[in-house]
TORSEBA-855817 format. One record per residue (C-alpha): x negated, y negated, z. Coordinates in steps of 0.5 Angstrom, whole numbers, plus 500, padded with zeros to 3 digits. Example, Ala and Ser with C-alpha at 12.3 -4.5 7.8 and 13.67 -1.06 7.14 Angstrom:
2
    u    v    w
  475  509  516
  473  502  514
END
This chain:
768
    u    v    w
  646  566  333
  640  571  330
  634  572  335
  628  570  333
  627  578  335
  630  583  335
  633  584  342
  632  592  344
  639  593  344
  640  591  337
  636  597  336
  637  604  336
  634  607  342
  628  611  338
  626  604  334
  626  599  341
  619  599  340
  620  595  333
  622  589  336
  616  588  339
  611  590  333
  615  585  328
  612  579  327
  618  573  327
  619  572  320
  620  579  319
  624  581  325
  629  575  322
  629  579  315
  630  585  319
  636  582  324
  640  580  318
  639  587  314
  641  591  321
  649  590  321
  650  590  314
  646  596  314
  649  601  319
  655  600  315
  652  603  309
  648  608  310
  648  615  315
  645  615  322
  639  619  318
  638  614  312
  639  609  318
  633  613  321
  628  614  315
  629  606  314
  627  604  321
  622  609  322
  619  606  314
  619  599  318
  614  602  323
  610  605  317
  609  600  313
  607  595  320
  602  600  321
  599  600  315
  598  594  316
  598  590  309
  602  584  312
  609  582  312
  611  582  305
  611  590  304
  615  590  311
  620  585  309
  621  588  301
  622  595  304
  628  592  309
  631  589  302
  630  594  298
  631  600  301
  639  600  302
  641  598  295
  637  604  293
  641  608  297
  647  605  295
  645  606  288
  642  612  287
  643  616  295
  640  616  301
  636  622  299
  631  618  295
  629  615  301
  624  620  303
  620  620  296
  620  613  296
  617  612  303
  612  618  302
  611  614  295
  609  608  299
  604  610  303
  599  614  300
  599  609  295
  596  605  301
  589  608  301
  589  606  293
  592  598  292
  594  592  294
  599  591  299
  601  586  294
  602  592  289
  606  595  294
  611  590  295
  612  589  287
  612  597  287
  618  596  293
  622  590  291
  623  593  283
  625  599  286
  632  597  285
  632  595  278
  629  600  277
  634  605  280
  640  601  277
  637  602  270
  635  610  270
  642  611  274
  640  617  277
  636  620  282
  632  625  278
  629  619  273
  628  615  279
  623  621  282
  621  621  275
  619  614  275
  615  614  282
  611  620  279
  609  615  273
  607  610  277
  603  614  281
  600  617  274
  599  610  272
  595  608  278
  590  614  278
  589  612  270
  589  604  270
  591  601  277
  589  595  274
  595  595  269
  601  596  275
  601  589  278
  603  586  270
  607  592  269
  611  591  275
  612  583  274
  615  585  267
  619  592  269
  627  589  268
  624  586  260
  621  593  259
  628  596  262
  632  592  257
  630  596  251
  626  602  254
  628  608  257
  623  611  261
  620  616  256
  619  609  252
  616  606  257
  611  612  259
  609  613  251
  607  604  252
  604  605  258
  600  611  256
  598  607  249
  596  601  252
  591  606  256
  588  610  252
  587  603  247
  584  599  253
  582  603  257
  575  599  259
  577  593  256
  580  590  263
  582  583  260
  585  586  254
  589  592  259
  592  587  263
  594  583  257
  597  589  253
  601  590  260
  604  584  261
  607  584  254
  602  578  251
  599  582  245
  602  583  238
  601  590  239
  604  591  246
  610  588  243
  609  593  237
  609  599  241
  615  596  245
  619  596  238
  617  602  236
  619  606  242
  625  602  243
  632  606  243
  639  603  240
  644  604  245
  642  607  253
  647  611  257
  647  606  263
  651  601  259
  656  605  256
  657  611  261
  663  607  266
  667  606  259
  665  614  257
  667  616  264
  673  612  262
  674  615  257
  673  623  259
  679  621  265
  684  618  260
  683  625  255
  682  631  261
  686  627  267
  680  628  272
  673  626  273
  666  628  270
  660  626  273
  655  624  267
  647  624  269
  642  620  264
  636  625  261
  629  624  258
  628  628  252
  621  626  251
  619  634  250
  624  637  246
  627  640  240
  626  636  233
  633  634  234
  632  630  241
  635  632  247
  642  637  247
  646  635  251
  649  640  257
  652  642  263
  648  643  270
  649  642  278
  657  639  276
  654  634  272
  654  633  264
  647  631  262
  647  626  256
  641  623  253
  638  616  257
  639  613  250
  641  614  243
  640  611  236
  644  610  231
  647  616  226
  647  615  218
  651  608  220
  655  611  226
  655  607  232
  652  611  238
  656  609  242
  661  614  237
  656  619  238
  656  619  246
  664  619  246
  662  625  241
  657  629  247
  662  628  253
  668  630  249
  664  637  246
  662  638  253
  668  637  256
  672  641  252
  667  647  254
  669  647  261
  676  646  259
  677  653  255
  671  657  259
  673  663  263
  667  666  265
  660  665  263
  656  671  257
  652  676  259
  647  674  256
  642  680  257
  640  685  251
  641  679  246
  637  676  242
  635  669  240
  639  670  233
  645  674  237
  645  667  242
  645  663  237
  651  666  233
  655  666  239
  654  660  241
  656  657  234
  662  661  234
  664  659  241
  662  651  239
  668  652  235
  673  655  238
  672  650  244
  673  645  239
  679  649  236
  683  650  243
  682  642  244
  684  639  236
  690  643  238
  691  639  245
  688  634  243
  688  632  235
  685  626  234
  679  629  237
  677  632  229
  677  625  227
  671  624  232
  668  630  231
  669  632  223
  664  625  222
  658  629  224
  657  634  219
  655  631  213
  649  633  214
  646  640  212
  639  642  212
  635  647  208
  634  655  210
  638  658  216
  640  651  219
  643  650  213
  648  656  213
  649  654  221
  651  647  218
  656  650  213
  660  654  217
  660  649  223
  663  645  217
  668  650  215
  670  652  222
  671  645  224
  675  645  218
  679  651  216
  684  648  210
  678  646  207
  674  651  202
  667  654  204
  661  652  202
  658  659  201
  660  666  201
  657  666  209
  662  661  211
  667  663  207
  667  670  211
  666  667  218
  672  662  216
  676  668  215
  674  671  220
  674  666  226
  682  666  224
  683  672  225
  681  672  232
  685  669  239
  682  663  241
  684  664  248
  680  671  250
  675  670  252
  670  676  249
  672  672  243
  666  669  241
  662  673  243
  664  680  238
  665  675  233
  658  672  234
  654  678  234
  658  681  227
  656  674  224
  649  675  227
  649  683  223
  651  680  217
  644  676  217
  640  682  219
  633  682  216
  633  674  214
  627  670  217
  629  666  224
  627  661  228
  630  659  235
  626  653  235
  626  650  228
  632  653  225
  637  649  229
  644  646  227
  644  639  224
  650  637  228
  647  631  233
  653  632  239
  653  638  241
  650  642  246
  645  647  248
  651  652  250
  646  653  257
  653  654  260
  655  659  257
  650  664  259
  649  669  265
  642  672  266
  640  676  272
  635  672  276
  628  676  276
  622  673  278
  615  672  275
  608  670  278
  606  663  275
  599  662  272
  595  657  274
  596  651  269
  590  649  266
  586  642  267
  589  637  262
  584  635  256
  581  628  257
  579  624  252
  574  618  253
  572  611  249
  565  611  250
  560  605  247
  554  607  242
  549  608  246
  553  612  251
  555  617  245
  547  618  242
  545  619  249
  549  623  253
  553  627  248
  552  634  249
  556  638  245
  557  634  238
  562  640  235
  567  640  241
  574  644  239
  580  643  242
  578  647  248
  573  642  250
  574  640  257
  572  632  254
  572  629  247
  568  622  246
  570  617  241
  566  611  239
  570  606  240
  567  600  237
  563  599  230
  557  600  229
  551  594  227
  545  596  223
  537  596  226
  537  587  225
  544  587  231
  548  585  223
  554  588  222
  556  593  216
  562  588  215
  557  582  213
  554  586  207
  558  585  201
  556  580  197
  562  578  194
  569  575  196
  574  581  197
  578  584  192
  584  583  196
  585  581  205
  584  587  209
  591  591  210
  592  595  217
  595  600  217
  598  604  223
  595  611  226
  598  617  228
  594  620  235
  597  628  236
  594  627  243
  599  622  246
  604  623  239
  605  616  237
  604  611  231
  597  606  234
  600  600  231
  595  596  225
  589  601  228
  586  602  221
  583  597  216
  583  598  209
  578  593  205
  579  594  198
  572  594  194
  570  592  187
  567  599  183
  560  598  181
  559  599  174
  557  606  170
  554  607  163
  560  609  160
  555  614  154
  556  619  160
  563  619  159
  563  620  152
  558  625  153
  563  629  159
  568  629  152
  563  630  148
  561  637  152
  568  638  154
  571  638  147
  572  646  147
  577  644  154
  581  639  150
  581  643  145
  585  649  148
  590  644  152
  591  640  146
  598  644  144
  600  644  151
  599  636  151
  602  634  144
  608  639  147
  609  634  154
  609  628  150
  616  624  148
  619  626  142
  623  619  140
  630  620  140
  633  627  139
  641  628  136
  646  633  139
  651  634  135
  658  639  136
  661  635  142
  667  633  144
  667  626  147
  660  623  145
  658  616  143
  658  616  135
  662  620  129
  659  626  126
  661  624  120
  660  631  116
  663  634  122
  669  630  121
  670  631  114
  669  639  115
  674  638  121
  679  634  115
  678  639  110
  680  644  114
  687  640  116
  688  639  108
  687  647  107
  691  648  114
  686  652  117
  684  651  124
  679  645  124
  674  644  129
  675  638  134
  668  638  136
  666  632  131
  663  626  136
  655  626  137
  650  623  143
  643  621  141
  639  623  147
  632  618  147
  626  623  150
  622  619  154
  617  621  160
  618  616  166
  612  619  170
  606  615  174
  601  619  177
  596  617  182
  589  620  183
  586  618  190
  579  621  190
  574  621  196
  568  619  196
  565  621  202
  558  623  203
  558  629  202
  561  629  194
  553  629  194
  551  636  195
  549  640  189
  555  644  186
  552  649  181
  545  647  182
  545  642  176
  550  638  178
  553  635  185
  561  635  187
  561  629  185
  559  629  178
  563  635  177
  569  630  180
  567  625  174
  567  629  170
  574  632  172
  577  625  172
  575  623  166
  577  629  162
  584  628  166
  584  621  164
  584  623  157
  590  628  157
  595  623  162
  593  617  157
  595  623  151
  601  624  153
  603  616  155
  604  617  163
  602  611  167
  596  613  171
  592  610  176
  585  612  179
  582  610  186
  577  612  191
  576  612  198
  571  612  204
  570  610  211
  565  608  216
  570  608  222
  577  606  224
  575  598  222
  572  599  215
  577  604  210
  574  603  204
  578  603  197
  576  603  191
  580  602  185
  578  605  178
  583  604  174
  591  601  175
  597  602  172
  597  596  168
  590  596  166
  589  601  160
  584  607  159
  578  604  155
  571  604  157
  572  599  163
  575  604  167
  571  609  164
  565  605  166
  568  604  173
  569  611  174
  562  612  172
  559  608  178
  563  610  184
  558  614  190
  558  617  194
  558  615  201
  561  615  209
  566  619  211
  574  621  210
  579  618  214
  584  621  209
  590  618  212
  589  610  212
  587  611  205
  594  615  203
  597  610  206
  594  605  202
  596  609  196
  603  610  197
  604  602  198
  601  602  191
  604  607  188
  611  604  190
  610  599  186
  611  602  180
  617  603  177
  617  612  176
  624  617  177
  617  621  179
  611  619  182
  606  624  183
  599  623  188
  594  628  187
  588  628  192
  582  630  190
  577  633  196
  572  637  198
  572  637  205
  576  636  211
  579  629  214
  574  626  219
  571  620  221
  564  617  225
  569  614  230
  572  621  232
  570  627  235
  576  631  236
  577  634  229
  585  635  229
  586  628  231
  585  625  223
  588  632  220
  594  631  224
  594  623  221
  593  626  214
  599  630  215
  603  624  217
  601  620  212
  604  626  207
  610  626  210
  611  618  209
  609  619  202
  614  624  201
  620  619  205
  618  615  199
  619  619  194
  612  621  192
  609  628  191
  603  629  194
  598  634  192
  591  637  194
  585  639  190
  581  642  195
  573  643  193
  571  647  200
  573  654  201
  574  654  208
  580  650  206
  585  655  208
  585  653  216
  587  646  215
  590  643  208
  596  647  207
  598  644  215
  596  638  211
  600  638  205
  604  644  206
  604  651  203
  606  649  195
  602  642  195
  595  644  195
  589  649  191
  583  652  192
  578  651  187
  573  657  189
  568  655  183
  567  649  182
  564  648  177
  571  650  173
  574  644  176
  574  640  170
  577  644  166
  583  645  172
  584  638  173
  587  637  167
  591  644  168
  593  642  175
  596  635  171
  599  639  165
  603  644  170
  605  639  175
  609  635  171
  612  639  165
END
């Protein structure tokens, strides 16, 4: 019968005092645990146990910390070992000084759960030191983070959960209400960061069917331990071999349609086949990065080749996996990766076809094989521009080949690391006051952002000043932050704004003044427009009968000469199916005079209009529009002209009106231009971006935060199909705009006053 207590006899000797410490409802926890207990864990993990049941009686938080500590410590170390035992309890108490003991006992009584999801020790070590970050960053959102842990793990690894947990931070930080909401999954955007960092197919579902699967195909165990990839290469973390243990990715998605759990069976096979064919490790000392690589891709191959002879069916698997082929030097690894998987298929290029050659020359038993064949193949790219970090192969199964390497240790002094940068969301007042440094860089110990909009003298907002009903409702639109590399969900409002009317005399005046620049890119122009239907006679298959080809082809029957065959045409219609998109920024500083006469913005104009006359020439569809912003809320945009509309003197009037004002939040409102330019139907659409500055906004004090969204915003133009361009009118322009729009997608225009002549140039060359 259960005492009320435990008798001291039930206990350890070192632990009799317990019996008297333990209040009734925890003695009984404690009585019904001990026997089951004892069968389950070591006399030391017994004795880390007991003495966290002293502990945290010691503490002093009541009895639910207690009793949660007696539940949940043997599944812990059933689960993941009792060496985490420790490291928890160390964990517990120094949070003791800085939480409630009701956070304690969550913390405790989630610990299992959490245990059974990472499936391993390390992650687990992991987890402890996000807790740990997240209660020095934002102690109040531990408690609803904890009470909604098992929903967070059903769809997110640990990486996911610390890139939303960090998202929720850094958004809402000072708002105490919206954090607590943000962590108990009851706003729209936490929702959304949950979608977003979630993966398709986490390890700890699948991993006793790849176990399964490893014994059926090799006849012996292998340990399989789930990782985090959050820092690794482009393309995610690589498998390997480490402490006797496969270490895969915590989860995967999909790849080009082939189910993950294809490509998990794809990793544990390569692997295995390593260790099965491996002699002994490479020396790895005198070699370069090309020279790893090269045997590494070599040795890649003959480990698949040795366990395709075993085991055939394993090329089926793997074969699946080299459809893809990137651009430069990975592109070559893809094609020989793909002709030595396939040595009956025909090379793609010269390269692969010598290595193909090569690689069946050799003996895959010896173990030097890889490596002489490796370092020729290196040889033969001698000279060619390399990269260990971004020239990888595409293939998504295969390792990093750490297990094939043997270095000599050397040791090295570590320097100090650096304090991290801290970024604070301030109020208004705090900004104008107590700001030291408006400039900072990116070396700057804090950076201030102002985080919310900004009234006028009257306390109205500069939302209440339009007098007229919107073109269209606002559009959110998510941004990109590079200090926590993350898409903010819906962070920056696009707000469409009517065009104030111009005169449009001063369009024709710009022709009028401009007629000799028209004039020399008149031939050119005439040259791109379509030329109506054109005959291409002489062909063998065509749509229709040449009938003078087919008469000479007659008459030289009858006169038994040789006729000519060729006596079918094709009419080829020439059109042009282009739409261009010019996006220009109308920040406040378009204002500044340019030639002493004119301003950047009357030059802008001025250019436009010129190259509205050259595109409506030549008959592609064109659209102008305009931005400017006052903070993350307020994008204002401005279109011009569309593409259903024509070119006339209300564009031209429109055009003539726009002024310049506020700031440059460039990628809010290249998204808002590509979702226009999407709609239209154009085997080639063209963006070109008109500025004269680089991205910034009032709301942000870190100047690299808006160019890495800008960049962004490029790429997901570029995903849609869409070219984007830069004209830049500001001479420092080379430290940021080629990073934005790469180094073939942006000009300079060091004279500014030539701009309306370059424009329509730019427009001619770009879409010859």
């Amino acid at each position: 019968m259960p005492l009320s207590q435990p008798g001291s006899e039930a206990l350890p000797a070192d632990h009799a005092e317990l019996a008297e410490a333990l209040s009734s409802k925890a003695a009984s926890v404690l009585d019904a645990a001990l026997p089951d207990a004892r069968r389950k864990l070591s006399p030391k993990a017994l004795d880390i146990w007991l003495q966290g049941v002293g502990a945290l009686i010691r503490m002093g938080r009541g009895d639910e910390p207690v009793i949660a500590w007696i539940e949940a410590a043997p599944l812990l170390a059933t689960e993941l070992g009792e060496d985490v035992l420790g490291e928890l309890l160390s964990v517990i108490l120094g949070f003791a000084s800085r939480t409630s003991g009701a956070v304690i006992t969550r913390v405790l009584a989630t610990a299992p759960t959490a245990a059974r999801r990472l499936g391993d020790a390390t992650l687990f070590r992991a987890y402890l030191r996000f807790l740990e970050h997240l209660l020095g960053r934002a102690p109040r959102a531990l408690r609803p983070l904890l009470d909604h842990l098992t929903a967070l793990f059903d769809v997110l690894t640990l990486g996911g959960l610390r890139r939303w947990a960090d998202w929720g931070i850094d958004a809402h930080r000072t708002d105490y209400p919206e954090l607590q909401a943000y962590f108990a999954l009851e706003t729209e955007e936490s929702r959304a960061v949950v979608q977003r960092e979630r993966k398709g197919t986490l390890l700890v579902d699948v991993q006793r069917r790849l176990m399964m699967y490893l014994r059926a195909l090799w006849g012996r165990d292998f340990m399989l331990v789930p990782t985090a990839g959050d820092f690794e290469t482009r393309t995610g973390l690589r498998p390997y071999f480490e402490a006797h243990s496969m270490h895969l990715p915590d989860a995967l998605d999909d790849w080009n349609n082939i189910p993950a759990p294809d490509l998990y069976r794809a990793q544990c096979a390569h692997l295995a086949a390593h260790l099965a064919c491996l002699r002994s490790p490479i020396r790895g000392e005198g070699l370069n990065a090309l020279q790893t690589a090269c045997i590494g891709l070599i040795d890649d191959a003959r480990a698949e080749a040795l366990a395709i002879k075993r085991l055939p069916r394993l090329y089926d698997l793997w074969v699946q996996f080299h459809s893809h082929t990137a651009s430069g030097m990975s592109g070559d690894f893809d094609r020989i990766a793909r002709a030595l998987i396939s040595p009956g298929q025909t090379a793609e290029s010269e390269i692969a076809a010598w290595t193909q050659a090569r690689f069946g020359e050799i003996d895959l038993d010896l173990p030097d094989a890889s490596r002489d064949l490796g370092l020729e193949l290196a040889a033969r790219f001698q000279g060619t521009p390399y990269s260990a970090h971004s020239d990888l192969p595409s293939c998504p199964y295969r390792c990093d080949n750490r297990l094939l390497w043997e270095f000599e240790e050397l040791e090295f002094d570590t320097a100090p690391a650096q304090a991290p940068q801290v970024r604070k969301y301030v109020s208004v007042t705090e900004m104008v006051n107590e700001v030291e440094v408006e400039t900072a860089g990116d070396d700057a110990q804090e950076i201030w952002v102002q985080s919310h909009e900004f009234f006028d003298d009257d306390g109205t907002s500069f939302n209440d000043r339009e007098g007229k009903e919107p073109v269209a409702p606002p559009v959110l639109y998510d941004e990109f932050d590079h200090t926590i590399q993350m898409m903010r969900p819906s962070w920056a409002t696009v707000l469409e704004r009517r065009p104030k009317l111009g005169d449009p005399a001063t369009a024709d005046a710009i022709l009028h003044e401009h007629r000799p620049v028209m004039e020399r890119l008149r031939h050119r122009l005439d040259a791109m427009r379509p030329q109506g239907t054109q005959r291409i006679r002489k062909l063998e298959e065509g749509d229709d009968l040449d009938l003078n080809a087919a008469v000479t082809a007659a008459i030289d029957i009858r006169t038994r000469q040789q006729p000519d065959m060729r006596v079918m045409m094709r009419q080829i219609r020439k059109t042009r199916d282009t739409a261009v998109m010019v996006l220009l920024d109308l920040s406040e500083s378009t204002n500044d005079p340019a030639d002493g006469e004119s301003t950047v913005l009357d030059l802008t104009q001025s250019a436009c209009i010129l190259l509205a006359e050259a595109i409506n020439r030549v008959g592609d569809a064109f659209a102008i529009h305009g931005f400017c912003s006052d903070g993350r809320s307020q994008v204002f945009y401005e279109r011009f002209k569309d593409f259903d509309q024509p070119w006339g003197d209300l564009a031209a009037a429109r055009l003539m009106g726009a002024q310049g004002r506020l700031s440059t939040r460039m990628g809010a409102a290249m998204r808002h231009a590509t979702h226009h330019l999407s709609q239209v139907k154009a085997t080639r659409k063209l963006m070109l971006v008109l500025t004269d500055g680089a991205p910034a906004d009032i709301d942000v004090r870190d100047p690299q935060y808006l160019r890495a969204d800008a960049r962004q915003a490029v790429q997901e133009a570029s995903r849609a199909g869409i070219t984007p361009f830069c004209l830049t009118l500001d001479p420092g322009a080379d430290a940021y705009v080629q990073r934005i729009f790469g180094a073939h997608n942006a000009i300079i225009v060091e004279r500014v006053e030539r701009l309306p002549e370059r424009l329509p140039q730019l427009y001619a060359a770009l879409t010859r």
